[in-house]
C-alpha positions as CSV (number, residue, x, y, z in Angstrom):
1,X,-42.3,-47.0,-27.1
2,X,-41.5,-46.1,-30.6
3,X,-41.6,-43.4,-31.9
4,X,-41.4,-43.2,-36.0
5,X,-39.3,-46.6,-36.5
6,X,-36.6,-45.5,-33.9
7,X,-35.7,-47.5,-30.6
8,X,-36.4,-44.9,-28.0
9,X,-37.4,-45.5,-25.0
10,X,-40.3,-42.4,-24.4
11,X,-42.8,-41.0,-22.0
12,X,-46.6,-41.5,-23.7
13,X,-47.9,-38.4,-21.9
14,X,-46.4,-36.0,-19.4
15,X,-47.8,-34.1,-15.9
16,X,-50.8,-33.4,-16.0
17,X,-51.6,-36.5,-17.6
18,X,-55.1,-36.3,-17.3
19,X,-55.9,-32.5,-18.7
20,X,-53.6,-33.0,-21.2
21,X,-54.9,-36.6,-22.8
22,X,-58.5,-35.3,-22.4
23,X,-58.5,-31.8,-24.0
24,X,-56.2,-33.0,-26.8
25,X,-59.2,-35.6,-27.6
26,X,-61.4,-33.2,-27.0
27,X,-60.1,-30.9,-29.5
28,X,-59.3,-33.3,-31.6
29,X,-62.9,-34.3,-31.8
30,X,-63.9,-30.5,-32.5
31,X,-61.1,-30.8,-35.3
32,X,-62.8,-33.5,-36.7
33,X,-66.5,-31.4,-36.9
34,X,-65.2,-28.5,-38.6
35,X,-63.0,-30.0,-41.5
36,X,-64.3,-26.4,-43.4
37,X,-61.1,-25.1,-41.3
38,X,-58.8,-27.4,-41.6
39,X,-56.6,-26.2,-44.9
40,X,-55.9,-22.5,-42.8
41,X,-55.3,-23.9,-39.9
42,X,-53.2,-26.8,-41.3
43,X,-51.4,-23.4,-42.3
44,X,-51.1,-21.5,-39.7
45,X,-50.5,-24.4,-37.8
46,X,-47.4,-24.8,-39.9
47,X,-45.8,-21.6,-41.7
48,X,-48.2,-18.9,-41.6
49,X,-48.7,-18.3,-37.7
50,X,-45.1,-17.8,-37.9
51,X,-44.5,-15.9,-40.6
52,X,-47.0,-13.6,-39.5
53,X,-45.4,-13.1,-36.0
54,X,-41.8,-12.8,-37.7
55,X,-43.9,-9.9,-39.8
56,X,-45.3,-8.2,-36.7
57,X,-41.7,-8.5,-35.0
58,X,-40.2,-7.2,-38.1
59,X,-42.3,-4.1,-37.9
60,X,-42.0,-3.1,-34.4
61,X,-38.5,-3.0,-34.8
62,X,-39.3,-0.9,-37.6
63,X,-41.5,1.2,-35.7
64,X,-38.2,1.8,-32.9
65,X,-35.9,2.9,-36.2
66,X,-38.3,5.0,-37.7
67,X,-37.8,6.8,-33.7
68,X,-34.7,6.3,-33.5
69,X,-34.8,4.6,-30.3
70,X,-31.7,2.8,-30.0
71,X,-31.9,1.3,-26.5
72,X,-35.2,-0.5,-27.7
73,X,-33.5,-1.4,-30.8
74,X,-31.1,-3.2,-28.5
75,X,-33.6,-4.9,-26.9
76,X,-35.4,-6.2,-29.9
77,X,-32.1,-7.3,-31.4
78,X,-31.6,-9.3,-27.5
79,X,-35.4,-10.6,-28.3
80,X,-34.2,-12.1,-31.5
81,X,-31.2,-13.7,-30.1
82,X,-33.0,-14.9,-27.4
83,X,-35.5,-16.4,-29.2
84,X,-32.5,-18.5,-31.2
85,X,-31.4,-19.8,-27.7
86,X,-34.8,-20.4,-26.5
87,X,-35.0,-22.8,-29.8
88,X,-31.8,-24.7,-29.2
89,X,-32.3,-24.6,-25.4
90,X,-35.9,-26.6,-26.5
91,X,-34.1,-29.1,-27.6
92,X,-32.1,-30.0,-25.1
93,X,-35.2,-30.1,-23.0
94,X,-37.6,-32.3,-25.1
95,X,-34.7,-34.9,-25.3
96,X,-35.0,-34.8,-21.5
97,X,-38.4,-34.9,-21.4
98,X,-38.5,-37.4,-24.3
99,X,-42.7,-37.7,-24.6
100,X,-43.9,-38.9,-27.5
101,X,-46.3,-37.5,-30.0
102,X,-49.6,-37.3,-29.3
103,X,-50.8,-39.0,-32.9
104,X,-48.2,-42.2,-31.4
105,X,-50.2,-42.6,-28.1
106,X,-53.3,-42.4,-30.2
107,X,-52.9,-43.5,-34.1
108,X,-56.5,-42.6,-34.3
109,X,-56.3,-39.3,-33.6
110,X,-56.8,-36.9,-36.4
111,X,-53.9,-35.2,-38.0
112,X,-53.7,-32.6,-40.1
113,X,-49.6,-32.0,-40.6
114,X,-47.3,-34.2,-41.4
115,X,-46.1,-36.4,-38.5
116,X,-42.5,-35.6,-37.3
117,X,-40.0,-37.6,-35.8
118,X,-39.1,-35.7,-32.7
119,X,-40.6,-35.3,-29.4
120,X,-43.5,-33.4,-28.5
121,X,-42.8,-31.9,-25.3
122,X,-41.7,-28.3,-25.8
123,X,-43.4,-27.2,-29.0
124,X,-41.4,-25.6,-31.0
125,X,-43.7,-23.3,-32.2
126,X,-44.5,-22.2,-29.0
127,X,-40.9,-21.7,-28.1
128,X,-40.6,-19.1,-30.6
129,X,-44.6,-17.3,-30.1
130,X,-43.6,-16.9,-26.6
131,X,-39.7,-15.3,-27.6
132,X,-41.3,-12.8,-30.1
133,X,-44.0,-11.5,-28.3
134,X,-41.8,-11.0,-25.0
135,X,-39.6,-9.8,-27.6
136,X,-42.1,-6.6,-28.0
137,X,-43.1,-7.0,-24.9
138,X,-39.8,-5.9,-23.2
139,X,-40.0,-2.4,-25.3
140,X,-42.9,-1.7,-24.0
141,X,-42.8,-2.5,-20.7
142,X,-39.6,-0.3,-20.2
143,X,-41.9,3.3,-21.3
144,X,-42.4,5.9,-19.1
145,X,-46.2,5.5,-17.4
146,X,-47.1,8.7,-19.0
147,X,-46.2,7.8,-22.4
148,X,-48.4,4.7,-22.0
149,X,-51.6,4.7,-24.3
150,X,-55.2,3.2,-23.3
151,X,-54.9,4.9,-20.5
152,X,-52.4,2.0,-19.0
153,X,-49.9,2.2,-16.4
154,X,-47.2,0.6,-15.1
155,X,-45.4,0.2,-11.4
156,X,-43.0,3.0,-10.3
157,X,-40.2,0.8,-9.7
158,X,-40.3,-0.3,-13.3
159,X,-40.3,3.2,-14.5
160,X,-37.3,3.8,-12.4
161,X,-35.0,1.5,-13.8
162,X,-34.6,3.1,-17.2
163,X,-35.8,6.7,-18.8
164,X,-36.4,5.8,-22.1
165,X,-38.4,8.1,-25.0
166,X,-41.8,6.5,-24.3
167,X,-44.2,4.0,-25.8
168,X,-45.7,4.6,-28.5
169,X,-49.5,3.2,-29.6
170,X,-48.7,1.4,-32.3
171,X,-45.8,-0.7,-30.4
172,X,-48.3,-1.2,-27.9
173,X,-50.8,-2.3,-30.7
174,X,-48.6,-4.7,-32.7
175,X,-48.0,-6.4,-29.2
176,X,-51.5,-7.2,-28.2
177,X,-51.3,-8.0,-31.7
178,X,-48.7,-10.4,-31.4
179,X,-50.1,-12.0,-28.6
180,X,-53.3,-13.1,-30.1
181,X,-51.5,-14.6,-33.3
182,X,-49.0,-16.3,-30.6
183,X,-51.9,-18.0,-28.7
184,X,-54.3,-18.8,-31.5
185,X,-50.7,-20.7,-32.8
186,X,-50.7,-22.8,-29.7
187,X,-54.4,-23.6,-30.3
188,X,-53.6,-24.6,-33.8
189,X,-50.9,-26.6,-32.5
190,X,-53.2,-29.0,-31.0
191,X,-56.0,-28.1,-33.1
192,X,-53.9,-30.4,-35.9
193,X,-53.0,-32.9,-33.4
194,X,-49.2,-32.3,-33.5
195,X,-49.2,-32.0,-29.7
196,X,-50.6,-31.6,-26.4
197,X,-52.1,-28.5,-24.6
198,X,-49.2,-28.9,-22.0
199,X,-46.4,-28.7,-24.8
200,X,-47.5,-25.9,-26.2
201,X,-47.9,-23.9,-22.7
202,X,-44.1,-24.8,-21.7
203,X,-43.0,-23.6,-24.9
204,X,-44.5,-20.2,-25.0
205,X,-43.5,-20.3,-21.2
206,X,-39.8,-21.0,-22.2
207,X,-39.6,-18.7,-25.1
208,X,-40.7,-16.1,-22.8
209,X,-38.9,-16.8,-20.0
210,X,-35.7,-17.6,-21.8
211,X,-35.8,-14.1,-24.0
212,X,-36.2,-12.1,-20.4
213,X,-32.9,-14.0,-19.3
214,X,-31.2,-12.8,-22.6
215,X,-32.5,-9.3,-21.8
216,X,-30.9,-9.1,-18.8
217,X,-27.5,-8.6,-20.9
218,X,-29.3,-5.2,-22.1
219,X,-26.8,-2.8,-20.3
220,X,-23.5,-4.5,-22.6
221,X,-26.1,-3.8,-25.5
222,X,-26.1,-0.5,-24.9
223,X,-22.4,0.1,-24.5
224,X,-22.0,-2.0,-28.1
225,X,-24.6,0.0,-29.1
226,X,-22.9,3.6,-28.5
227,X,-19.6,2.2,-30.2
228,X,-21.7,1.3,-33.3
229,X,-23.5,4.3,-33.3
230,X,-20.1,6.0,-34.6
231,X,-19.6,4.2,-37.1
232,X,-21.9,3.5,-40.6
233,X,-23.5,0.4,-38.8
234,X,-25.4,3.3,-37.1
235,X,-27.9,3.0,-39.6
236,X,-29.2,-0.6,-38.4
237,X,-30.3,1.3,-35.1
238,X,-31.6,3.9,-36.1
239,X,-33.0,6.3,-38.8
240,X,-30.2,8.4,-40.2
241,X,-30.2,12.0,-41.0
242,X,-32.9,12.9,-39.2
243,X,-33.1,15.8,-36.5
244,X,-33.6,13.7,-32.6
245,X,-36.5,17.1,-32.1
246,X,-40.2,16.0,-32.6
247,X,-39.1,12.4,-33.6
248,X,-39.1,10.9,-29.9
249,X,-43.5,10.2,-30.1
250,X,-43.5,9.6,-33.8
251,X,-45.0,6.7,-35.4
């Protein structure tokens, strides 16, 4: 089948064929009874959701410098790469996958962005929801149970693996945060009819998946870390010129 004037051969709709055809029209018929939402969520559908998470990601790492936390410094950093491979590893899986566009199986089918020419299966704004909120995710799971606000705990054998300074609320906060802006994406993503429920699940899947893979490479962060913590570049890990006493539950 077609797919924007080029001779590819593609896959109309992938596993779970039926869920994903019928909640995509489904939605696609709620799209079309609330048009009073279309221009934000054409939007956030596009840039904003994004740029918001990129905003929320950019201030948790701002939250671990203001602490001067450099371990989760390191991960966020590993969150950010990873999120780059998650999007160039999505590639290489939607050209495997090769299912067309949802608005090419059905040209009636509202749309409210601007049709691409690539495939649908992994979003790509999935891919990159999923990487940022694992991103903050990872800094937070690695506190010490007691540090943990909300009165939430985590096992003992992830407790063990790492002593770190703690948790704080806010970090906690930006990534429930995070997390709602991430999902309410993937519902804008099919809300403008730019793909299917199941590409939009596999991408925040990969994104998250493939960032905790990066993560894994923590322990060389670390050591980089404490050679670049001697030198001026110190300063993009951590707040300089600051006493370490009181600072570790700041913020």
């Amino acid at each position: 089948m077609p797919v924007a004037g080029a001779t590819l051969v593609v896959v109309k709709v992938l596993w779970p064929e039926g869920l994903n055809t019928g909640y995509y029209l489904d939605l696609n018929s709620f799209s079309r009874h609330t048009a009073w939402a279309h221009g934000f969520m054409h939007d956030y559908a596009l840039w904003l959701g994004l740029t918001l998470l990129t905003a929320v990601y950019v201030l948790g790492y701002a939250v671990v410098w203001w602490r001067r936390d450099t371990r989760a410094a390191v991960l966020m950093f590993l969150g950010g790469a990873g999120s780059l491979v998650a999007l160039g590893l999505n590639q290489l899986v939607g050209h495997a996958a090769q299912e067309a566009r949802p608005y090419d199986t059905f040209p009636h089918a509202l749309v409210l962005v601007a049709k691409a020419n690539d495939y649908a299966f992994p979003s790509d704004h999935a891919v990159v929801a999923g990487a940022l909120v694992m991103s903050l995710g990872l800094v937070v799971r690695r506190a010490k149970p007691e540090s943990w606000p909300y009165g939430v705990r985590t096992s003992r054998r992830a407790a063990s693996v790492e002593r770190p300074r703690g948790v704080t609320r806010a970090m906690l906060t930006l990534v429930v945060v995070s997390a709602v802006l991430g999902l309410f994406l993937c519902f804008a993503r099919v809300y403008v009819g730019a793909h299917y429920p199941g590409d939009v699940v596999a991408g925040l899947l990969l994104g998250m998946v493939v960032v905790s893979v990066v993560s894994a490479a923590r322990p060389l962060g670390y050591s980089v870390a404490g050679v670049v913590e001697r030198t001026p570049l110190a300063v993009l890990l951590r707040r300089p010129h600051a006493s370490d006493d009181g600072l570790e539950n700041a913020a």
